[in-house]
C-alpha positions in Angstrom: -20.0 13.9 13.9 -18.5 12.3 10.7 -16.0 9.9 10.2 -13.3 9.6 7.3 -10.7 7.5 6.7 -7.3 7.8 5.0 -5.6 4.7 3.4 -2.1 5.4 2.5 -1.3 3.1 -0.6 1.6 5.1 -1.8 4.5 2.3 -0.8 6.1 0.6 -4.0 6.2 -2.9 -2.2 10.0 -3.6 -3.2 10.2 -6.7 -0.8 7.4 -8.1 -2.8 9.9 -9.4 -5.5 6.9 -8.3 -8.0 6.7 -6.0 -10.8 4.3 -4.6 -9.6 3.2 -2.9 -6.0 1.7 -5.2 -3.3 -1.4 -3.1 -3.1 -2.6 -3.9 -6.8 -1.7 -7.6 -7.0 -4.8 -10.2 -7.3 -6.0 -11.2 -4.3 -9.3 -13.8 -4.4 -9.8 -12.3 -8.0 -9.7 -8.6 -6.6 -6.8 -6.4 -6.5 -5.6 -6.2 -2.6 -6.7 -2.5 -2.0 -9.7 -3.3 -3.4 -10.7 -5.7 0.0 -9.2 -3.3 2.0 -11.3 -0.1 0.7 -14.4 -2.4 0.6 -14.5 -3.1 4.5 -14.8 0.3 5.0 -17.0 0.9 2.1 -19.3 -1.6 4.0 -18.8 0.2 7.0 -22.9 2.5 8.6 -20.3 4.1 10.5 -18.1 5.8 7.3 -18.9 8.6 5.6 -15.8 9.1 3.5 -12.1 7.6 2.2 -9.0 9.5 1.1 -7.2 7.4 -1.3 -3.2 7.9 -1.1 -1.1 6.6 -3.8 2.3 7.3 -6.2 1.9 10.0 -8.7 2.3 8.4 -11.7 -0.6 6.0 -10.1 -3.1 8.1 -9.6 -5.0 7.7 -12.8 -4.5 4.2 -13.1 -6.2 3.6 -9.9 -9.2 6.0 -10.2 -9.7 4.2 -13.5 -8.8 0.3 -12.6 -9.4 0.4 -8.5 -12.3 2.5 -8.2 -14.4 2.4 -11.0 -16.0 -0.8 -11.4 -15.6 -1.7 -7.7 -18.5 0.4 -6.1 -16.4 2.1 -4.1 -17.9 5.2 -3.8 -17.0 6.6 -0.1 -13.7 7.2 -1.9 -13.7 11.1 -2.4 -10.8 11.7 -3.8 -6.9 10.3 -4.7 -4.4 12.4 -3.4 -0.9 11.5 -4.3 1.8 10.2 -1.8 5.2 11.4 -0.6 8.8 10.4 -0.1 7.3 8.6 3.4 4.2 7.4 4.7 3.9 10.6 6.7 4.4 12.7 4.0 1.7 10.8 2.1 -0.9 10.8 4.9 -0.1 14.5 5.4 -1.3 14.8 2.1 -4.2 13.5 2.7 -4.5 15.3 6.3 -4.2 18.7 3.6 -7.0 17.8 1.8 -9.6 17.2 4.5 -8.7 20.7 6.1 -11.2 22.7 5.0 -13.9 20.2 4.8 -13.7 18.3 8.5 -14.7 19.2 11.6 -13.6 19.7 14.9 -15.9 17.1 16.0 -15.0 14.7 13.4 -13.2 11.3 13.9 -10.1 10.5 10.9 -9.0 6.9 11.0 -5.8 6.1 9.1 -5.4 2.3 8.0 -2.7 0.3 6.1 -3.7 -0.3 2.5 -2.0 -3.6 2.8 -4.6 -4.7 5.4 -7.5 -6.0 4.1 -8.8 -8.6 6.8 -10.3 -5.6 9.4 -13.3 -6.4 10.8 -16.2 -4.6 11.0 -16.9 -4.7 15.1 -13.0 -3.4 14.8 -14.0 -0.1 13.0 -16.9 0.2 15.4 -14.4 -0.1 18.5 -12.3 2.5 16.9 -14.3 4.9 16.3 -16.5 5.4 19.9 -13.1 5.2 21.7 -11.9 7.9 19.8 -15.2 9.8 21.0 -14.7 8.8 24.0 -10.7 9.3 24.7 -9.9 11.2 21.3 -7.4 8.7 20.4 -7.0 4.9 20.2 -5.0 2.1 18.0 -6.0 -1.4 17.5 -2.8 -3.5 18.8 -1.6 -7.1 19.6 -0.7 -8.2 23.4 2.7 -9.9 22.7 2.8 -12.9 24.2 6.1 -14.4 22.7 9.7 -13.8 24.6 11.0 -11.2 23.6 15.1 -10.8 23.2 16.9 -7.4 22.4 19.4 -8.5 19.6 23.1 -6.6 19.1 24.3 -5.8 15.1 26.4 -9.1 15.4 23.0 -11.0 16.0 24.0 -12.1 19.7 21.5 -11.4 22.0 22.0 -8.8 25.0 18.9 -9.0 27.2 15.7 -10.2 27.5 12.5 -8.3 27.6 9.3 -8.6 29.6 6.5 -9.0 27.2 3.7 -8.3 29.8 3.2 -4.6 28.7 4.3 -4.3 25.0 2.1 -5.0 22.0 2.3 -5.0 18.1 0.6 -2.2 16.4 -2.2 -2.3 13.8 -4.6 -0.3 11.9 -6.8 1.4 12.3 -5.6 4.3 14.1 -8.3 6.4 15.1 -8.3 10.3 16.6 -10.1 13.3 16.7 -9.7 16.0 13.9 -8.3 18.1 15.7 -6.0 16.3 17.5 -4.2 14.7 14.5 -4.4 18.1 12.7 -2.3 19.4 16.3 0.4 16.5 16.1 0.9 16.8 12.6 1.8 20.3 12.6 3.9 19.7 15.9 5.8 17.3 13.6 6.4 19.4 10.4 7.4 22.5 12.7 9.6 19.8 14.4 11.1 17.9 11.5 10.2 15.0 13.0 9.4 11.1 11.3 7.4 8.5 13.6 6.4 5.1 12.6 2.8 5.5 13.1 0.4 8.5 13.6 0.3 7.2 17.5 3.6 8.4 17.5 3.2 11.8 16.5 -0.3 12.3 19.1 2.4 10.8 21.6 4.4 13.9 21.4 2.0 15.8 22.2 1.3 14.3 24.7 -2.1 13.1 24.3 -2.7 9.6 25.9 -4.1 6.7 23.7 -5.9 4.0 24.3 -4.7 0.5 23.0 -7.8 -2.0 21.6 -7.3 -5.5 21.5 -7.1 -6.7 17.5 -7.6 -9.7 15.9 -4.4 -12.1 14.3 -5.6 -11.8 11.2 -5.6 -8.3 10.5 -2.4 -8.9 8.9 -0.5 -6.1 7.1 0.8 -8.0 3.7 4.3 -6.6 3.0 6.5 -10.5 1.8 5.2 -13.0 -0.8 4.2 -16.1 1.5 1.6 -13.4 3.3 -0.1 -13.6 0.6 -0.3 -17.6 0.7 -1.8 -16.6 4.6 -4.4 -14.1 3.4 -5.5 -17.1 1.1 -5.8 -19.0 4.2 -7.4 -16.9 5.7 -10.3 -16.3 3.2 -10.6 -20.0 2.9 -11.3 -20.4 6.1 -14.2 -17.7 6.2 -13.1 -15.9 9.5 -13.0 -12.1 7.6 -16.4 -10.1 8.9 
């Protein structure tokens, strides 16, 4: 069994308010991607990344990203699509050949740079185990369904829904099977959860940590600061 991991890092990070994408501002003196690649660089359990990013970036970041940075596990830099999907399907085309079927592909945000270590772990044996999982948040706020006037039109229990991370984790070919569902269907999810959903394939939820934080608006990066000041990343 191998595992590989695809970072999509394709986004442009428009509600940044930067000129440049979120992915390759400064972060603690490295370039945000940077921290996210290295945790899984770090990682026994790794044996390869797929790198997704904009066409016109590619070169740049092989260049400014990778070299220098001892990120080796990256294997190669695919480049991105119109929508996340598109870019990890892009990624999904070039491990074809080379993965397989007993292989475990984990897809994580490359605005997420705070996963711990025990997390990949977790990911990976439950996707061994159950052949697909995702690393989630039990919501434990109130939760009210809003209307496009901003009044609000019900209230929602909050005892069975949770928020979403990365990784996502899932058997080759089980990812390979939802992703061609989804082309031949023309269909969009928000996640690749949602796509083994369709299936159906059952997935199993693992508890995540807060501060796996995905950094998409300016004042995240004033958390992930924080958060490296206060030594809690593993």
């Amino acid at each position: 069994m191998g595992v590989k991991v695809i970072i999509p890092a394709a986004g442009s990070g428009k509600r940044m308010g930067e000129d440049k994408p979120k992915q390759y501002i400064s972060l603690a003196g490295l370039p945000l991607l940077v921290h996210t690649i290295s945790t899984f660089e770090k990682s026994a359990l790794v044996d390869e990344i797929v790198l997704v990013v904009r066409k016109d970036e590619v070169a740049w970041v092989k260049e400014n990203i990778l070299e220098g940075n001892s990120l080796r596990k990256v294997k190669k830099v695919v480049e991105g699509g119109k929508e996340r999907q598109d870019s990890v399907a892009s990624a999904i085309k070039w491990l074809w050949d080379t993965t397989g079927e007993n292989d475990i592909v984990m897809v994580h945000d490359g605005a997420r740079p705070f996963l711990p270590q025990n997390k990949i772990h977790e990911c990976i044996h439950e996707a061994q185990k159950s052949g697909a999982c995702v690393l989630g948040l039990k919501v434990t706020e109130t939760l009210k369904m809003v209307d496009g006037e901003g009044m609000i039109s019900s209230t929602l229990s909050s005892g069975d829904i949770w928020v979403a991370q990365t990784p996502q984790a899932f058997k080759w070919p089980l990812l390979k099977e939802a992703y061609l569902r989804a082309r031949e269907d023309r269909f969009y999810g928000t996640d690749e959860a949602s796509l083994v959903e369709r299936l159906p394939h059952p997935i199993r939820i693992i508890p995540g940590v807060f501060w796996n934080i995905k950094i998409t608006f300016p004042e995240d990066f004033q958390l992930a600061e924080q958060i490296i000041k206060m030594g809690i990343v593993s």
